[in-house]
C-alpha positions as CSV (number, residue, x, y, z in Angstrom):
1,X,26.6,-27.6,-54.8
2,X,24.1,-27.9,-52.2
3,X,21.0,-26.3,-51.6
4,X,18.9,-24.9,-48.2
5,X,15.3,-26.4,-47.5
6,X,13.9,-23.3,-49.0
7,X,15.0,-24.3,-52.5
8,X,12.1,-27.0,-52.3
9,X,9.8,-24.1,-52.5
10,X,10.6,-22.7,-55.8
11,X,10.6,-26.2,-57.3
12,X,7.6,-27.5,-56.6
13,X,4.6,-25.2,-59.0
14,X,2.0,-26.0,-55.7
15,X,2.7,-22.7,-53.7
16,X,1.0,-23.9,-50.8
17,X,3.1,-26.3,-49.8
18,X,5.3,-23.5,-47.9
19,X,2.7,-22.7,-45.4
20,X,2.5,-26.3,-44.7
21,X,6.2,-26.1,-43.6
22,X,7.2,-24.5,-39.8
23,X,10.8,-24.0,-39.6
24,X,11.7,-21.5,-37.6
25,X,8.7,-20.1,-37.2
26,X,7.2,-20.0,-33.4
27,X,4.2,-19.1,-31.5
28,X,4.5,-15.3,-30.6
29,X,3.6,-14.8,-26.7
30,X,1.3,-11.4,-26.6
31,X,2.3,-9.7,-22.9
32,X,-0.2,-8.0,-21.5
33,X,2.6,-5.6,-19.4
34,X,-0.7,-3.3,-19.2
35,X,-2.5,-5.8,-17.5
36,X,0.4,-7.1,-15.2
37,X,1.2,-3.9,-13.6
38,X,-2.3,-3.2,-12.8
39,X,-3.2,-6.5,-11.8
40,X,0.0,-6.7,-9.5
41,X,-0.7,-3.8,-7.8
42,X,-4.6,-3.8,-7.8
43,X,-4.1,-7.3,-5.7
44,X,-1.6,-6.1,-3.4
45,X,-4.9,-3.1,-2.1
46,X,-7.2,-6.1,-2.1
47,X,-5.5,-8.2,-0.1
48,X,-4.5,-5.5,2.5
49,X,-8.0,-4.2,2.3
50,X,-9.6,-7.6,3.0
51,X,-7.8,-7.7,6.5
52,X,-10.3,-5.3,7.6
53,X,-12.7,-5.5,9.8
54,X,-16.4,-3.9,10.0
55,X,-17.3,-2.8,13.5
56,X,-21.3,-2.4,13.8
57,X,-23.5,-2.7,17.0
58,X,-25.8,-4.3,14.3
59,X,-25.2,-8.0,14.3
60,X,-27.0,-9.1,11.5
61,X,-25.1,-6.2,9.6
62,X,-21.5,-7.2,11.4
63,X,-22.5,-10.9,10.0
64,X,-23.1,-9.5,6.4
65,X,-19.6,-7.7,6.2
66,X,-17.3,-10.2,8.4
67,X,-18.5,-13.8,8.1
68,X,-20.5,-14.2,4.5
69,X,-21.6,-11.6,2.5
70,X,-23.4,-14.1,-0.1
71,X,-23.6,-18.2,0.0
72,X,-20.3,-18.5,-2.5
73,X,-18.3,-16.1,-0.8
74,X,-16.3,-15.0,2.5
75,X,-16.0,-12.1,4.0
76,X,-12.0,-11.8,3.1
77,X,-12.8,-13.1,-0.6
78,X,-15.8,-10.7,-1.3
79,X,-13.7,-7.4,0.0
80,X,-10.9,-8.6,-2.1
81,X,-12.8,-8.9,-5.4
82,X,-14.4,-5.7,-4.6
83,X,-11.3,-3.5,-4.0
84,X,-9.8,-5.5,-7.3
85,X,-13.1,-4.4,-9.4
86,X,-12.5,-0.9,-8.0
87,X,-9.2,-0.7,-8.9
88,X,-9.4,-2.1,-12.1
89,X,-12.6,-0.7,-13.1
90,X,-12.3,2.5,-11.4
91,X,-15.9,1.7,-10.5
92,X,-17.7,-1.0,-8.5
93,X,-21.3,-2.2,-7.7
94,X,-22.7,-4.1,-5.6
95,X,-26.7,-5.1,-5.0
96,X,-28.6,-7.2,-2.8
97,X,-31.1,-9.6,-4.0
98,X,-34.3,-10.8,-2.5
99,X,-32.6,-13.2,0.1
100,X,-30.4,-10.3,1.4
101,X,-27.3,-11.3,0.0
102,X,-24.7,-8.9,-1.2
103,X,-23.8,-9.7,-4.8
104,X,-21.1,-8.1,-6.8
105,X,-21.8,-7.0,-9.9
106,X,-20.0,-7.9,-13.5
107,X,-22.0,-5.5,-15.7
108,X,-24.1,-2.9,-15.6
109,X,-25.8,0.2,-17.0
110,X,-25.6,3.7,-14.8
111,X,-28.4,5.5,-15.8
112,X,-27.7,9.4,-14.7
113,X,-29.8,11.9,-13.3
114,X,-29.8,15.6,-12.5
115,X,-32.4,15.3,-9.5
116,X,-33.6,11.7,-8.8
117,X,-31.2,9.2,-8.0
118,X,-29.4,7.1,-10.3
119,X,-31.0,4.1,-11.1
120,X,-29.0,0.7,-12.7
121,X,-30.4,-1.6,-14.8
122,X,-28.9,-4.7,-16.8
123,X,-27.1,-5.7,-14.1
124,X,-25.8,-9.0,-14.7
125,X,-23.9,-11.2,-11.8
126,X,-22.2,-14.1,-13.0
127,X,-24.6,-15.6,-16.1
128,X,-27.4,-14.5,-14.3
129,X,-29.3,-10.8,-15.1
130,X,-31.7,-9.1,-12.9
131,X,-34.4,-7.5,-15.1
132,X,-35.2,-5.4,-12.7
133,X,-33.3,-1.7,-12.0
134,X,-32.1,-1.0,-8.7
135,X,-32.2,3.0,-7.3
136,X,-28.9,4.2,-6.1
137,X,-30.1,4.1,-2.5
138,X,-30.4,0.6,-2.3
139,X,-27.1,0.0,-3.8
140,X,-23.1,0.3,-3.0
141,X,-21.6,2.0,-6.1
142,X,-18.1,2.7,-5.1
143,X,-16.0,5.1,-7.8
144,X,-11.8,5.5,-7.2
145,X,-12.0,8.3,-9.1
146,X,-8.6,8.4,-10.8
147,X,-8.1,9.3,-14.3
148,X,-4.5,9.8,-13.3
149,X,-4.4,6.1,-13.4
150,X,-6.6,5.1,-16.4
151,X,-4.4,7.9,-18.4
152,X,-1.7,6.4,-17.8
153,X,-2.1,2.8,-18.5
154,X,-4.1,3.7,-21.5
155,X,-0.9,5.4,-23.1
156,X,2.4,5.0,-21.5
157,X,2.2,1.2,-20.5
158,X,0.8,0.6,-24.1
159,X,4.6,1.5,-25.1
160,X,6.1,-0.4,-22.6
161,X,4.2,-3.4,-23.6
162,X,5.3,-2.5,-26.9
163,X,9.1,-2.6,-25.7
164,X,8.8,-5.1,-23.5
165,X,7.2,-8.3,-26.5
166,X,10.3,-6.7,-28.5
167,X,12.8,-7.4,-25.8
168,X,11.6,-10.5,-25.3
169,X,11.1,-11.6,-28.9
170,X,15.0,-10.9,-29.6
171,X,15.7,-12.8,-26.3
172,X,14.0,-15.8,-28.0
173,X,15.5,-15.1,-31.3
174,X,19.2,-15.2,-29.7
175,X,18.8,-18.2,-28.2
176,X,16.9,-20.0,-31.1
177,X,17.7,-23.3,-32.8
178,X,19.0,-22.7,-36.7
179,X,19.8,-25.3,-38.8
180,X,20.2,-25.9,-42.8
181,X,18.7,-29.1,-44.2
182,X,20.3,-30.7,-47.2
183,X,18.0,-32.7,-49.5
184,X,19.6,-32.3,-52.6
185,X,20.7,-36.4,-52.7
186,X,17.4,-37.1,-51.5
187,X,15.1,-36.9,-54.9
188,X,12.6,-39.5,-52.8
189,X,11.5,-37.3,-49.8
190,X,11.9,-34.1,-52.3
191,X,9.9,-35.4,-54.8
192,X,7.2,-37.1,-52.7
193,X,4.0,-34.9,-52.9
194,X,1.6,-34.5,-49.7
195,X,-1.2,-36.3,-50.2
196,X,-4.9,-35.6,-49.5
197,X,-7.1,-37.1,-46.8
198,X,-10.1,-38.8,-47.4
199,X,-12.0,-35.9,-45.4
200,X,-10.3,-33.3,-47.7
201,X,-7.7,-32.3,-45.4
202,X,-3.8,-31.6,-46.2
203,X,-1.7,-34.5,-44.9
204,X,2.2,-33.9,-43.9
205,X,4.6,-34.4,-46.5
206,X,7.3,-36.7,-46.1
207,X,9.8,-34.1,-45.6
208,X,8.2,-31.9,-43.4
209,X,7.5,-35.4,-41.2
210,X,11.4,-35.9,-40.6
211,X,11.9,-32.0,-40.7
212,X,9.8,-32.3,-37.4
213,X,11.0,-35.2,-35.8
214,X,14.9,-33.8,-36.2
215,X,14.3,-30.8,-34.8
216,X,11.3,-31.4,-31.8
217,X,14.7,-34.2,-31.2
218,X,17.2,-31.3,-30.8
219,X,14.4,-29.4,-28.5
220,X,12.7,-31.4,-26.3
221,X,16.4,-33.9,-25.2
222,X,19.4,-33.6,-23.5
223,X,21.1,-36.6,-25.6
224,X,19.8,-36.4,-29.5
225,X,20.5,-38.6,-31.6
226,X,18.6,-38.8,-35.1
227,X,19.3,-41.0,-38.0
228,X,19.9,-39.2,-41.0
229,X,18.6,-41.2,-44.3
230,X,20.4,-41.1,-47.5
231,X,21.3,-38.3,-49.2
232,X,19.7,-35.5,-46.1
233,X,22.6,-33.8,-44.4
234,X,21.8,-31.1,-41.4
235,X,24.1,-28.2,-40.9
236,X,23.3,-26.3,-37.6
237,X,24.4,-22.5,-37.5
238,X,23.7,-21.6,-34.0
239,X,26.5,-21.3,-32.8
240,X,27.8,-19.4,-35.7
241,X,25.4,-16.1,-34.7
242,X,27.1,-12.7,-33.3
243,X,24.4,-11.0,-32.7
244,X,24.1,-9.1,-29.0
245,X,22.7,-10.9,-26.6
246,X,19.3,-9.6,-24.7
247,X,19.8,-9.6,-20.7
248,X,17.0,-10.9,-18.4
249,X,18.0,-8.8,-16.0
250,X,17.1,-5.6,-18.8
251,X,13.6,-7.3,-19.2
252,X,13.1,-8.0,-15.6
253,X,14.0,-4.1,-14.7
254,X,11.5,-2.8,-17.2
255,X,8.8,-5.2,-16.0
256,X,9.2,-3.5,-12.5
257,X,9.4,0.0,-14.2
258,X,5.6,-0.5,-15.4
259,X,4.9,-2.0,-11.8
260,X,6.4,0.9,-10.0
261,X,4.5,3.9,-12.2
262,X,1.4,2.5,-11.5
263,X,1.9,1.7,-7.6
264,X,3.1,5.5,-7.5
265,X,-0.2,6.6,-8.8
266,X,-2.0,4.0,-6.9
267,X,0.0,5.6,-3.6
268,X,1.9,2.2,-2.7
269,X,5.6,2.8,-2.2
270,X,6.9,0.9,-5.2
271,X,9.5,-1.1,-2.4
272,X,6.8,-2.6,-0.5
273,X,5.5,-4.1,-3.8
274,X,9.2,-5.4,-4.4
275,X,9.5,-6.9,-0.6
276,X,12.8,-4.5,0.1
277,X,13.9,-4.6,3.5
278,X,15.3,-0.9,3.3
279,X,13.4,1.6,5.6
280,X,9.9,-0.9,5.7
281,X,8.8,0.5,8.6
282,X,8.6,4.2,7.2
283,X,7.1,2.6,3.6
284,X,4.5,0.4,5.6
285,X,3.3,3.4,7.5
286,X,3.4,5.8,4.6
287,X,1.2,2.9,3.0
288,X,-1.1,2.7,5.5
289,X,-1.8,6.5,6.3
290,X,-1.7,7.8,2.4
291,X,-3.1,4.5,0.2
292,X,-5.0,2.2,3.0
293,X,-6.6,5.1,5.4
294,X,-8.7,7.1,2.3
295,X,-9.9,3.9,0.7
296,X,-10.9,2.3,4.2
297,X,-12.5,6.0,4.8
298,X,-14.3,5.8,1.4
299,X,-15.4,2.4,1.8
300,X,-16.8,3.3,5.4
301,X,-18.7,6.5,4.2
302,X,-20.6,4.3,1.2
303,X,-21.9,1.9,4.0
304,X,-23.1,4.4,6.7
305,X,-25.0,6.6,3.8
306,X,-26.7,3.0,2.6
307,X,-27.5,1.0,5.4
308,X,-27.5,3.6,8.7
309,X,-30.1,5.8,8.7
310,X,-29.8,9.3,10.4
311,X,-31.8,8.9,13.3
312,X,-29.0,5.9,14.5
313,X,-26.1,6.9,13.2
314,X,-24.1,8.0,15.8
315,X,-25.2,4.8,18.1
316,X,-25.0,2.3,15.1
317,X,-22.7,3.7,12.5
318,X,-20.3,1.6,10.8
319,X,-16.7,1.8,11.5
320,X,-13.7,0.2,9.3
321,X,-10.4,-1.0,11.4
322,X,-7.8,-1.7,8.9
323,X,-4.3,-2.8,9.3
324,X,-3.8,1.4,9.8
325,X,-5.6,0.8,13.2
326,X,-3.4,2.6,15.5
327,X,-1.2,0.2,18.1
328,X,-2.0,0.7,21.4
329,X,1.7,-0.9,22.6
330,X,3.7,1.4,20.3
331,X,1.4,4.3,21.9
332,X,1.1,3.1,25.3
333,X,3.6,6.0,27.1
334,X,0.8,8.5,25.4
335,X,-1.9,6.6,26.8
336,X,-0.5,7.0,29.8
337,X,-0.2,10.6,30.1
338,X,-3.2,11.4,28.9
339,X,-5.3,9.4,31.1
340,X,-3.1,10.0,34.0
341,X,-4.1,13.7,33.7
342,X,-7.9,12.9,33.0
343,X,-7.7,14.1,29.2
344,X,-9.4,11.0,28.0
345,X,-11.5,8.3,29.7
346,X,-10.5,4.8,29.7
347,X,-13.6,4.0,27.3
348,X,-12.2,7.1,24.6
349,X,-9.1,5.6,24.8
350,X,-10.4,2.3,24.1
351,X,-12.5,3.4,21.2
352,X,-9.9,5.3,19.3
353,X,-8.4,2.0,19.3
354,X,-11.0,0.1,18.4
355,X,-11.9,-2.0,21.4
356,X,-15.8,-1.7,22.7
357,X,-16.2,0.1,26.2
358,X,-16.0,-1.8,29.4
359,X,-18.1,-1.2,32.8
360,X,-17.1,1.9,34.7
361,X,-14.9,2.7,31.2
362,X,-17.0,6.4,31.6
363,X,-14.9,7.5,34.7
364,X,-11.8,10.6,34.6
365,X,-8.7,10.1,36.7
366,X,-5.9,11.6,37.9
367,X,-3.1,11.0,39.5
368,X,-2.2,11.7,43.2
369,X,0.7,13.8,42.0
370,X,-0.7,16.6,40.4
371,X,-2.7,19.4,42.2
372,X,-3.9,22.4,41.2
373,X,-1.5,25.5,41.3
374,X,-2.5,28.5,44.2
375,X,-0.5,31.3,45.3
376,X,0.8,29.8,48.4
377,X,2.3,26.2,46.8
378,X,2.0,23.5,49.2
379,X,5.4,21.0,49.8
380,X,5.0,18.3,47.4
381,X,5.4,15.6,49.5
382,X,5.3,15.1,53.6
383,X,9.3,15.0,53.8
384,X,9.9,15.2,57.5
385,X,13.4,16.4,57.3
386,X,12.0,19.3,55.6
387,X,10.1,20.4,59.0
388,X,11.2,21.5,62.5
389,X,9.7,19.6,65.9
390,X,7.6,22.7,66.4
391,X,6.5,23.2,62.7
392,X,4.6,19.7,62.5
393,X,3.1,20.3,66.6
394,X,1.8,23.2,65.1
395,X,-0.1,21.5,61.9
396,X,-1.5,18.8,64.5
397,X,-2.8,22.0,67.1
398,X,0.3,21.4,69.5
399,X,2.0,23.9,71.7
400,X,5.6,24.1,70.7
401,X,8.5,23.0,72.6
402,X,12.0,24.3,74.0
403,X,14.5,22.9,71.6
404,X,11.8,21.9,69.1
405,X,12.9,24.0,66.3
406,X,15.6,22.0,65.3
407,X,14.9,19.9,61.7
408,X,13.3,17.0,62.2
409,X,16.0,14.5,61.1
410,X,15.7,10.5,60.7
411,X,14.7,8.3,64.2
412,X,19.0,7.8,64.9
413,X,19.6,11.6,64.5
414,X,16.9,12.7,66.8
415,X,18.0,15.9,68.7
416,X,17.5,15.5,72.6
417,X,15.2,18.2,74.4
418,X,17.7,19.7,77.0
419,X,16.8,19.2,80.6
420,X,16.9,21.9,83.2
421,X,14.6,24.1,80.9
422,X,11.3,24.8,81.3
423,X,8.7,23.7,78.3
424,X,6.7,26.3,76.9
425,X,3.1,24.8,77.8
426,X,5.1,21.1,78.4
427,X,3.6,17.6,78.3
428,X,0.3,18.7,81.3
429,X,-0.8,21.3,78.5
430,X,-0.9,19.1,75.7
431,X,-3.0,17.2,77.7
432,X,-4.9,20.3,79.2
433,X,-4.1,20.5,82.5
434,X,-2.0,23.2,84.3
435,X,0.1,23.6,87.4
């Protein structure tokens, strides 16, 4: 009668010999699904964000906030961490040191007041940690504000994390290797005790050595072939399992679940996050105006409180064009009409777009076409087969003519003045003589 592998436990008196052996046992994968569907969505804002650009008649300021914010960073890299942070964190900081760099920081202490401002020491950036505090008026400290958000991910991802290692577990379970061992002819390997090291240390048994190498065969090759030794037979029960298999496709869907609540909260339309093709012009601009246009405006009112001062502000204040900067070609028939009836000037058109004013910008049109409305309307336009001969003599001072109040009709059509009648005032009193 033969015996399993686990038979070798109960005969040997040294009980520790079983947590030497790894059978079936495998390394369980924590998922962070928490972390994922935060992450995911957090880098999807920072990257959009980070496309921005920071319009300042301040050069050294527009250097700071476009170019390189700090010697180890860019202008797109620092903007993306800091949007991350402020997503993550629901709070971000950012100082500048003695050389006028912009450092953001890791860690921090917010020390509160009712009437002074806040002050922040223990700021640490990277390994290094001022020991000095800064005053919140020499600061950035950006807050999302959204407990929606942290309540959320602290509770109901939590579960879906939960659910999610358990799927994922049984997937690995139903497609595991299982196998029964016989050693019940082999009294050599079974009776072989591990032996100690010279350092102390347990060394592999016999058994658990060709354990090992037969099964790390059947994993890691397409072909295996292993030499069984006298007396060992294997028995593989894989294939004998019935148990319900776990779809991908089931894992996959509540992966996106997570992603999707959070990107609702966040205000990202869960479709953009997913690359769908289906209505991406109405979930791009629904992005932009809902998500991308408050964070840009939040971001924008930080930097003119910190680093405009009031008496410049509205020459020098700081202005954020985002990807929800309007199009000027997808808007150009409304540019037209309303500089076309002097509404706007070409420089206010110009700087709702975002484009700096040009020489002689200043100056109101408007068209030849429109004039303003009187009691007595004048023709809209000089049509001369809308006058008689006589009519248009009389707007030039003329004395009309016998047979001129016929319609004035196109250079062919031209109506003959009869002969044989005497002109009223004729061609010697246009020129002021008489007879």
């Amino acid at each position: 009668m033969s015996f399993n592998l686990f038979d070798l436990f109960t005969q040997r008196k040294d009980a520790s010999y079983v947590y030497d052996l790894d059978l079936i046992g495998g390394e369980q994968t924590d998922i962070y699904l928490r972390q994922y569907a935060i992450n995911a969505c957090a880098n999807f804002l920072a990257r959009t964000v980070s496309q921005s650009e920071f319009k300042t008649a301040n050069k050294d300021v527009y250097y700071k906030l476009n170019v390189r914010p700090n010697p180890n960073q860019t202008a797109t890299s620092f903007w993306q961490e800091l949007v991350f942070k402020l997503i993550t964190d629901n709070e971000v900081l950012v100082i500048q040191d003695d050389t006028q760099d912009l450092l953001i920081a890791d860690s921090y202490t917010h020390n509160v007041k009712a009437v002074f401002p806040d002050t922040f020491s223990g700021v640490l950036v990277n390994d290094y940690q001022f020991q000095r505090s800064f005053s919140m008026d020499d600061v950035w400290f950006l807050q999302y504000n959204n407990d929606q958000l942290a309540n959320y991910t602290n509770q109901l991802l939590s579960d879906y994390a939960k659910l999610f290692g358990r799927m994922v577990s049984f997937a690995m379970r139903n497609k595991q290797l299982r196998g029964i061992v016989d050693f019940s002819g082999a009294t050599d390997l079974g009776s072989q005790a591990p032996k100690d090291k010279a350092d102390g240390t347990k060394q592999e048994s016999p058994a658990q050595r060709f354990i090992n190498k037969l099964f790390h065969s059947f994993r890691d090759n397409d072909i295996a072939i292993v030499p069984l030794q006298k007396g060992v037979t294997y028995d593989e029960v894989s294939g004998k399992y019935s148990g319900a298999d776990q779809s991908f496709d089931d894992i996959k869907a509540l992966r996106d679940e997570a992603v999707d609540s959070v990107a609702e909260i966040i205000g990202i339309p869960p479709a953009l996050m997913h690359g769908a093709q289906a209505e991406v012009d109405q979930n791009k601009q629904a992005f932009l105006d809902y998500c991308i246009a408050p964070l840009n405006q939040k971001i924008e009112d930080e930097l003119n409180a910190k680093i405009i001062n009031q008496a410049n502000y509205q020459n020098d204040k700081i202005k954020v064009w985002g990807l929800n900067r309007p199009d000027p070609f997808k808007q150009a028939e409304a540019i037209d009409k309303i500089t076309a009836v002097g509404t706007l000037s070409r420089n206010e058109v110009r700087g709702h777009f975002g484009y700096d004013p040009v020489a002689g910008g200043d100056e109101y049109y408007m068209t030849k076409n429109y004039q303003k409305i009187t009691d007595n309307p004048q023709p809209e336009s000089e049509d001369l087969n809308a006058k008689t001969i006589n009519e248009r003599r009389q707007a030039q001072g003329l004395k009309p003519l016998a047979g001129g109040d016929a319609i004035w009709l196109s250079n062919q059509q031209t109506p003959a003045i009869p002969t044989g009648l005497a002109p009223k005032g004729g061609d010697n009193d246009d020129e002021g003589n008489s007879n």
